[in-house]
C-alpha positions as CSV (number, residue, x, y, z in Angstrom):
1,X,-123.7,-7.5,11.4
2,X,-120.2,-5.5,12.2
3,X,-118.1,-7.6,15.0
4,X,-117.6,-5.5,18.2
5,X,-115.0,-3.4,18.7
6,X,-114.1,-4.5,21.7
7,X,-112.3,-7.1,22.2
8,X,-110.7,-7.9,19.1
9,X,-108.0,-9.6,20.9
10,X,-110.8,-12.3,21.7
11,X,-112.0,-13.1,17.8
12,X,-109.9,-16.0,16.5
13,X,-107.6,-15.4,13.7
14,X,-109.4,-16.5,10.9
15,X,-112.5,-14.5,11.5
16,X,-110.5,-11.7,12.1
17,X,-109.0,-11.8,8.7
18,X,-112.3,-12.6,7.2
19,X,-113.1,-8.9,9.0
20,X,-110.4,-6.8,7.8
21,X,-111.0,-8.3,4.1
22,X,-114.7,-7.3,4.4
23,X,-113.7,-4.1,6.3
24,X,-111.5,-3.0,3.8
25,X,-114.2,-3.8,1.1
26,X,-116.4,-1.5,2.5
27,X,-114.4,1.1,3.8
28,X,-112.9,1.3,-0.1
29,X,-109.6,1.2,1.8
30,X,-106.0,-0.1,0.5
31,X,-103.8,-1.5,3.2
32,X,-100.1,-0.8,2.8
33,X,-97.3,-3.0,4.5
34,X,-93.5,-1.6,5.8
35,X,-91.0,-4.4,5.1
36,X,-90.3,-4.1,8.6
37,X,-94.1,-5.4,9.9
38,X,-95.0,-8.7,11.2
39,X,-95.1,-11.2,8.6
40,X,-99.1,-11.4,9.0
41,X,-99.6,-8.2,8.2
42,X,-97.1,-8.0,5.3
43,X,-99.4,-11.0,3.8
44,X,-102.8,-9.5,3.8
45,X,-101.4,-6.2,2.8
46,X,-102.5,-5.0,-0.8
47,X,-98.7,-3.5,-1.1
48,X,-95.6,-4.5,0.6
49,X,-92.6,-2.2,0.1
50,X,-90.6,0.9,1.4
51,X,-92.3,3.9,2.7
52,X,-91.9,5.9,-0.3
53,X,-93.0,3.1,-3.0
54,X,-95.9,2.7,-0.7
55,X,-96.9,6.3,-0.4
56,X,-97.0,6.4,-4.4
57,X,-98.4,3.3,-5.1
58,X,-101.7,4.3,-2.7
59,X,-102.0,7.6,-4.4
60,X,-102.4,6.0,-7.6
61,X,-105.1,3.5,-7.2
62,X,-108.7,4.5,-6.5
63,X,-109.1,4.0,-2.8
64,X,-110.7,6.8,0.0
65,X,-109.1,5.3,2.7
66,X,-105.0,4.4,3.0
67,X,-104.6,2.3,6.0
68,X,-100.8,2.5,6.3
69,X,-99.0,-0.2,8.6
70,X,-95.5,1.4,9.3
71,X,-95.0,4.3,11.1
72,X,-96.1,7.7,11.5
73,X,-93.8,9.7,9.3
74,X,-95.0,6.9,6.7
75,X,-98.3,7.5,7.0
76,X,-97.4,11.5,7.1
77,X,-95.9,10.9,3.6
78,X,-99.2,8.8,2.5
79,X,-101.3,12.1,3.5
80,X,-98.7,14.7,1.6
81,X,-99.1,12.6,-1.5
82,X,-102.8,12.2,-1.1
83,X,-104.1,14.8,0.6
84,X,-107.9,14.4,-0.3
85,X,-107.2,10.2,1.0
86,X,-107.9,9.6,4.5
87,X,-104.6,8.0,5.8
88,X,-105.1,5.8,8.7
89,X,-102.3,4.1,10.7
90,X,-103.2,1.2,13.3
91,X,-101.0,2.2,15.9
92,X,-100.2,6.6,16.6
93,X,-97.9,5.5,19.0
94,X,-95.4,3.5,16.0
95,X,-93.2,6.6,15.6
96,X,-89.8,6.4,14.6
97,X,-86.0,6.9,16.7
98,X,-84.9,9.0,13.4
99,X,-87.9,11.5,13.3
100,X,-87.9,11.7,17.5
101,X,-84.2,12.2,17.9
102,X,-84.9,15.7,15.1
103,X,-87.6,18.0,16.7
104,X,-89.2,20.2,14.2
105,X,-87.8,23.4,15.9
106,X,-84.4,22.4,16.8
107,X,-84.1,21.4,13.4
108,X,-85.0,25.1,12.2
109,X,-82.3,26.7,14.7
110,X,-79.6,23.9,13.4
111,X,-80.8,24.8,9.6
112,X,-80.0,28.3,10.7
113,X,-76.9,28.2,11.7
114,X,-75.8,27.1,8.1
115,X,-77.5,29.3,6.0
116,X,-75.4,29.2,2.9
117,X,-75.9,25.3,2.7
118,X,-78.9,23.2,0.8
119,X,-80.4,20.6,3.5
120,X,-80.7,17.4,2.2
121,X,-83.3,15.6,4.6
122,X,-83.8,11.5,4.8
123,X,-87.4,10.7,4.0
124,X,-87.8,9.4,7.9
125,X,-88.9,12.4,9.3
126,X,-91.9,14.7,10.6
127,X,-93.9,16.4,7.7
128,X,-92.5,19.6,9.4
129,X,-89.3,19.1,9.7
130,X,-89.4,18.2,5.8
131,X,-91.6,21.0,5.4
132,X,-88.2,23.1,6.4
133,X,-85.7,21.3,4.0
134,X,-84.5,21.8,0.4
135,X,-85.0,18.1,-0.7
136,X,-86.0,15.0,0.7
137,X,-83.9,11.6,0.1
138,X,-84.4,8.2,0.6
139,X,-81.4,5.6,0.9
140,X,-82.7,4.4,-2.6
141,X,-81.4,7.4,-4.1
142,X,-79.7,9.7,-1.7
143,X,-76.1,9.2,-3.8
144,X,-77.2,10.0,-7.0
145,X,-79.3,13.5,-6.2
146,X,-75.8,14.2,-4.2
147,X,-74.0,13.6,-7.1
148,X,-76.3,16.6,-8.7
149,X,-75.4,19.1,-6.6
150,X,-72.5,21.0,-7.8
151,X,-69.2,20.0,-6.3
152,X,-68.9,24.0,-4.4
153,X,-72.1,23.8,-2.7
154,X,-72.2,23.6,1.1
155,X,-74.4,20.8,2.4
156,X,-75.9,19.3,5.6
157,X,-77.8,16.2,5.3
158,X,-80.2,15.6,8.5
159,X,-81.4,13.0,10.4
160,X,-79.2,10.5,10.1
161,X,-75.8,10.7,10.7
162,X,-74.9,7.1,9.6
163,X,-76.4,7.5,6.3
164,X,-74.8,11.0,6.0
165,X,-71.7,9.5,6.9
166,X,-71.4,6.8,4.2
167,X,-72.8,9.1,1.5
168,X,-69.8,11.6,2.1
169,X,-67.1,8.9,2.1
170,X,-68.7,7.2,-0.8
171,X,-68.7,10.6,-2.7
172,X,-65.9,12.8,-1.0
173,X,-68.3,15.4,-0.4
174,X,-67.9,17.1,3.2
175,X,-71.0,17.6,4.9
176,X,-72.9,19.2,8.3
177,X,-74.5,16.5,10.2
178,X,-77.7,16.1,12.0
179,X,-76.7,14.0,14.9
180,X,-79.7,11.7,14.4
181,X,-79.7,7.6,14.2
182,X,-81.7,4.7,14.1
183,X,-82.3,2.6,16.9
184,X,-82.6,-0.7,15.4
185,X,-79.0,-0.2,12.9
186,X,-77.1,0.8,16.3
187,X,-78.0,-2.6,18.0
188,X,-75.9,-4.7,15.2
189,X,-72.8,-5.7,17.3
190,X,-69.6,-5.6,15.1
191,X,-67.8,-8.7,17.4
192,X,-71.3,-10.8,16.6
193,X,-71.3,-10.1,13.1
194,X,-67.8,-11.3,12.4
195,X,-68.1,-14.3,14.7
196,X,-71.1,-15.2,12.2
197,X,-69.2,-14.2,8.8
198,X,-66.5,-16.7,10.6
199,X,-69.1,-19.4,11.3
200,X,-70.7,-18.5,7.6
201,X,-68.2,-17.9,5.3
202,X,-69.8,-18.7,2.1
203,X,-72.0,-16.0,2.6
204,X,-72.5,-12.6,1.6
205,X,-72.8,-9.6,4.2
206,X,-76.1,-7.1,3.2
207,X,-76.6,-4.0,5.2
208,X,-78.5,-1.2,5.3
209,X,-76.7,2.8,5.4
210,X,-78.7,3.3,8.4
211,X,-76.3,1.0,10.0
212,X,-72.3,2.8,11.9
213,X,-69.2,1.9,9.9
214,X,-67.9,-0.6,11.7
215,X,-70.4,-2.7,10.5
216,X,-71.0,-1.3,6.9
217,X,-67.2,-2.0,6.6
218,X,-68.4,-6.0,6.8
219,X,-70.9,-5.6,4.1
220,X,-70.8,-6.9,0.4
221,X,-73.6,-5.3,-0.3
222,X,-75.0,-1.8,0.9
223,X,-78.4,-0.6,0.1
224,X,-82.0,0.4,1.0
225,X,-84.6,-2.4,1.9
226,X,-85.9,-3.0,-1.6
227,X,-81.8,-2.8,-2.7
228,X,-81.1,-5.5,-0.1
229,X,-84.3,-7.5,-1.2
230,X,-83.1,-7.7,-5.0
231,X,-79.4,-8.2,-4.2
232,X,-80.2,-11.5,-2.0
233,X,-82.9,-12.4,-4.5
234,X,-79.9,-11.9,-7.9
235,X,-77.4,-13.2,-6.4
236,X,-76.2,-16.7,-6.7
237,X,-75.1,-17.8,-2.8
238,X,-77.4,-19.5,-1.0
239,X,-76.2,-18.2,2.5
240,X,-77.0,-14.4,3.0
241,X,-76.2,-12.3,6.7
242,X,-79.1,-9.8,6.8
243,X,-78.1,-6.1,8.9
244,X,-81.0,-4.3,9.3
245,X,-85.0,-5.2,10.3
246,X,-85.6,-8.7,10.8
247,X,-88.9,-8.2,9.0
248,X,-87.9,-8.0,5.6
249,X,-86.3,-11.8,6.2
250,X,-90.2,-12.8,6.1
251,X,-90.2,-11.5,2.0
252,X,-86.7,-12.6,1.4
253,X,-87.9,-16.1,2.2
254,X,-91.4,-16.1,0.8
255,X,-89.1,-15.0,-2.8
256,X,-86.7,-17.6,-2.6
257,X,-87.5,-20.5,-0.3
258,X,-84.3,-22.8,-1.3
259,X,-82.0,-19.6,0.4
260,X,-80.7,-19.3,3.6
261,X,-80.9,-15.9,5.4
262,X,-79.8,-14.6,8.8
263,X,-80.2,-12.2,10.6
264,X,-77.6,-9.7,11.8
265,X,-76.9,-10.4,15.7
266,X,-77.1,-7.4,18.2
267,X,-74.8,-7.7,21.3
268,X,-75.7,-10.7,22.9
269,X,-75.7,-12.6,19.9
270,X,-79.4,-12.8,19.6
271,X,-81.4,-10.9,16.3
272,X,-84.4,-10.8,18.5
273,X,-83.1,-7.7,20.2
274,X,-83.4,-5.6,16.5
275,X,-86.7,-5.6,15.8
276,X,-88.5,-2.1,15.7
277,X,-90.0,-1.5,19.0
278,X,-92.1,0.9,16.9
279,X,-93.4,-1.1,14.3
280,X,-94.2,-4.3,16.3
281,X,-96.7,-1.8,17.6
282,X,-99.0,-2.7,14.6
283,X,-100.5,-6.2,14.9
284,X,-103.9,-7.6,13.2
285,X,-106.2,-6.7,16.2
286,X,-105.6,-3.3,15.7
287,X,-105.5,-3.2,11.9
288,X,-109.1,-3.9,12.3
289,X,-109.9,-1.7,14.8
290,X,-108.2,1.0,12.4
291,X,-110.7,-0.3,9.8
292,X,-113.7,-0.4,11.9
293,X,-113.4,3.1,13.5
294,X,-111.2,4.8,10.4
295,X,-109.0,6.0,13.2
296,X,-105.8,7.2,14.0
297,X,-106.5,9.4,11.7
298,X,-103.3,11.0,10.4
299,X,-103.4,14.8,9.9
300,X,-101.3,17.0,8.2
301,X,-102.6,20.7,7.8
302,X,-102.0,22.2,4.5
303,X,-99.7,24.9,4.9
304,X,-97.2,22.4,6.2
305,X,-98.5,20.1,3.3
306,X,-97.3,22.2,0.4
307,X,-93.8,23.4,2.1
308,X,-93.4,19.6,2.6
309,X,-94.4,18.6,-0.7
310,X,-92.2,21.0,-2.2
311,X,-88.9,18.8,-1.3
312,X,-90.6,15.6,-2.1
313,X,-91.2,16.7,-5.5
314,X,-87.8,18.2,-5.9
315,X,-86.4,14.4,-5.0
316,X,-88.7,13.1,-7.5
317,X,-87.4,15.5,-10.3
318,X,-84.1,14.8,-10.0
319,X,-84.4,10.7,-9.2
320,X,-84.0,8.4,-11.8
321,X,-87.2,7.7,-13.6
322,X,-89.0,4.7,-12.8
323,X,-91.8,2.7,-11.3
324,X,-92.8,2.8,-8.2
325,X,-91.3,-0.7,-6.6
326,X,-93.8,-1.9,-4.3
327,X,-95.1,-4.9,-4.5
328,X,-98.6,-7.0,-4.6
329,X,-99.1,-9.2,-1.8
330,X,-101.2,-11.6,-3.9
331,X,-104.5,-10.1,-2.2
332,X,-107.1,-8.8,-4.8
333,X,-107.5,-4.6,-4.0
């Protein structure tokens, strides 16, 4: 007999995991986990990884139901990919600073105001706002589908400025911004970060492009989630200062538990302060509810569907080949 749906917040933890297993079972579901979510989640997850990885990894396995634990332009992604999958998020309030600060029709005036240049859109956005862009990037491989383009071709990059802003002085190319940015990568606090590298000298600095240049400018290492996650994992220190999500710390140390990793300080000195107000909005109590009920349900209607799949697929031709990085949990699918 099914648990009640209300309260969850009452069943203790172990029976509630014995739930979602069995709900998940009979549902025919796969449960995908952001870097970025609690640590619980990220364990019972069938997939752990970045939202694109995640997205592809779901679409390939057998499933009828993706229950996708990140946030909603994730999950959006999850639906364009599979669009006869019912995608499921726990949470339809876990949206995102980056896909807020661009709405859909701003975005279309702004396009229009450049009409002669190809719009380069990061992956964390609305389905309609990439339904209105030439091709869709993800800081995994933003630089080399830039360095594609030919060298005379007019480009604005949308929604984040940050990441737009490293490409072009890592490249030299001149671009139009969006004046979109990430909540949690503007919280690092520059004076913090070098009091710590002072305090921690040994050890290497690892940020992500989300993150303003005065704090990129600290970094030995810059790169997406998964980029940061096999730099700290390669490389021999044992000391490593983290600038982006706290939650990805959770994988960094179940990978290599004789390491040492902390994370980037916001302006009072305390980490604590950039977690993802969006994604904390997941937790296990409504995982299962997601499971019992099959709902949020995430919707994407299909005309928007194929003008945003268009761009995704355009990224995907012109990325370098390879397999999709996510990761097992450990947890038989």
């Amino acid at each position: 007999m099914s648990i009640p749906l209300v309260p969850s917040e009452t069943l203790p933890k172990i029976e509630l995991l014995s739930e979602i297993a069995r709900l998940k079972k009979e549902k025919n579901a796969v449960i995908l986990a952001h870097y970025y979510q609690d640590s619980e989640i990220q364990d019972l997850a069938d997939f752990v990884g970045d939202s694109l990885d995640l997205s592809r990894k779901a679409a390939a396995t057998d499933a009828d139901v993706i229950v996708f634990c990140g946030v909603r332009f994730m999950a959006e992604v999850a639906k364009i990919l599979s669009p006869d999958k019912k995608v499921v998020l726990p949470d339809m309030d876990a949206g995102c600073s980056l896909e807020e600060s661009c709405p859909p029709d701003e975005f279309g005036k702004f396009r229009a105001k450049y009409p002669d240049h190809i719009c380069l859109t990061y992956i964390n956005c609305s389905a309609a706002v990439k339904a209105q862009s030439d091709i869709i990037v993800t800081s995994s491989n933003a630089e080399y589908i830039l360095n594609q383009l030919p060298q005379n071709q007019k480009i604005m990059m949308a929604p984040d400025r940050h990441l737009g802003a490293y490409l072009s002085k890592k490249t030299g190319r001149e671009m139009v911004f969006w004046p979109g940015s990430c909540i949690v990568h503007e919280r690092f606090s520059e004076k913090e970060l070098i009091k710590l590298k002072t305090e921690h000298p040994e050890a290497p600095v690892t940020a992500h492009p989300e993150c303003p240049e005065h704090i990129l400018r600290h970094a030995d290492h810059v790169g997406s989630t998964s980029s940061i996650l096999k730099f700290v994992l390669e490389n021999p220190a044992e000391k490593f200062l983290v600038a982006t999500e706290p939650g990805i710390l959770h994988q960094m140390q179940k990978n290599a538990p004789d390491k040492t990793f902390i994370g980037a300080p916001g302006a009072d000195g305390n980490c604590n302060c950039n977690q993802c107000p969006y994604m904390a909005l997941n937790t296990l109590e409504k995982l299962y509810n997601c499971l019992n009920t099959l709902g949020p349900e995430i919707e994407v209607d299909e005309i928007t569907r194929i003008k945003a799949l268009a761009p995704l697929n355009k990224m995907l031709e012109m990325s370098p080949a390879q397999v999709p990085t996510a990761a097992k949990s450990g947890r038989a699918f």
